[in-house]
Every structure is written in C-alpha cells, then in structure tokens.
N, C-alpha and C positions, 0 to 999 in steps of 0.2 A: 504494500500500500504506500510505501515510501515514492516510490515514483507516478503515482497514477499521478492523474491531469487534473483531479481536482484540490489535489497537495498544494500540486506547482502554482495554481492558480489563487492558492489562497495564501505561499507564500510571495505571490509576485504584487497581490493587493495589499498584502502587508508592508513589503518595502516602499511600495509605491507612496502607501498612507505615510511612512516615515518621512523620507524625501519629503513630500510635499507641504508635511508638517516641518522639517527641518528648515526647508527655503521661505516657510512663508513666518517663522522666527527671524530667520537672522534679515530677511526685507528689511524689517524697520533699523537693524544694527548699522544696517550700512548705509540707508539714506541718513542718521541722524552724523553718521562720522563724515560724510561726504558733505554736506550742511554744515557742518562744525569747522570743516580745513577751507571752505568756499568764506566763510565768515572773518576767520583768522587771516585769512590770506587778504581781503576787500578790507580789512582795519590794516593789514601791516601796508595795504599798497597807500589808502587817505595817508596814514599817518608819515609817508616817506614824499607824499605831495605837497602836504602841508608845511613839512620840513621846507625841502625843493623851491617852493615860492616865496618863503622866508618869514610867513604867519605864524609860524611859532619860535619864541625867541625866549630863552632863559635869561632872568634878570638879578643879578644875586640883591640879596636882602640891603647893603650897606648902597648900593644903587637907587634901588626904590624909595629905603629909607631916605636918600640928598635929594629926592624928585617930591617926595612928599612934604620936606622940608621946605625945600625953594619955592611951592605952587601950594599955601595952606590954604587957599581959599577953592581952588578946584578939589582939592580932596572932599571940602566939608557939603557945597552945594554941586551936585553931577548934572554938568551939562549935557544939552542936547544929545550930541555926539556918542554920549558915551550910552543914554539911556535907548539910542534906538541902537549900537551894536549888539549891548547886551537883552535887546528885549525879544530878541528871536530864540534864544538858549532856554529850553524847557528844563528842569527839575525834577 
C-alpha cells in the first residue's frame, strides 16, 4: 500500500499545502525588509542632498551663543522670515 496512487496523492497535497503555507509566510517577510532598505536608502539619499546644497550647516554652541548676543532683539520678537520657514515643519 506504500506505493499505490492514492498514498502518493495524498503525500503530494501534503507538500503542496506546506509550500504554499510556507511562501505565503515568509510574502509579508520580504515585502516588509524590501520597504525597510527602499526607506533607508530615500533618507540616506535626502539627507546626502540636503548636505550637497548646503541647507544643512552645523553651528557650534560658542557661534550661536556671539549671534544671539550681537542681535538680542531678533532672538526675543521672530520675525516674519523666520515664522513662515518654520511654519511648514509638523510635530
């Protein structure tokens, strides 16, 4: 009975049921890792544009501190300028 055809038939719907339960596991494994490296990759490329154009500029503290010194009146009321670059920046 080891070989009749309806052994074989019931262990080939058995792998089959494996398989198709194995590939439709690991589906979402692989679209979330592929989404994940598409993500990483569209932040590492902004963040190396944004460099590139010169919009991001490090200021050290003893800098800031002689710019806030010399200009105390724009520190205390923010003009225009400043309140419509920062008013597109969500939270």
């Amino acid at each position: 009975m080891a070989g009749s055809a309806t052994s074989k038939n019931l262990i080939a719907v058995i792998i089959g049921a494996v398989l198709l339960f194995g590939a439709i596991s690991v589906l979402p494994i692989v679209i979330m890792r592929r989404h994940r490296r598409r993500a990483a990759q569209r932040h590492a490329n902004e963040l190396a544009a944004l460099q590139a154009n010169g919009c991001m500029r490090q200021v050290s503290v003893q800098r800031w501190l002689e710019q806030q010194r010399q200009h105390p009146a724009q520190t205390q009321t923010p003009d225009n300028d400043t309140l419509e670059r920062y008013a597109g920046e969500s939270w």
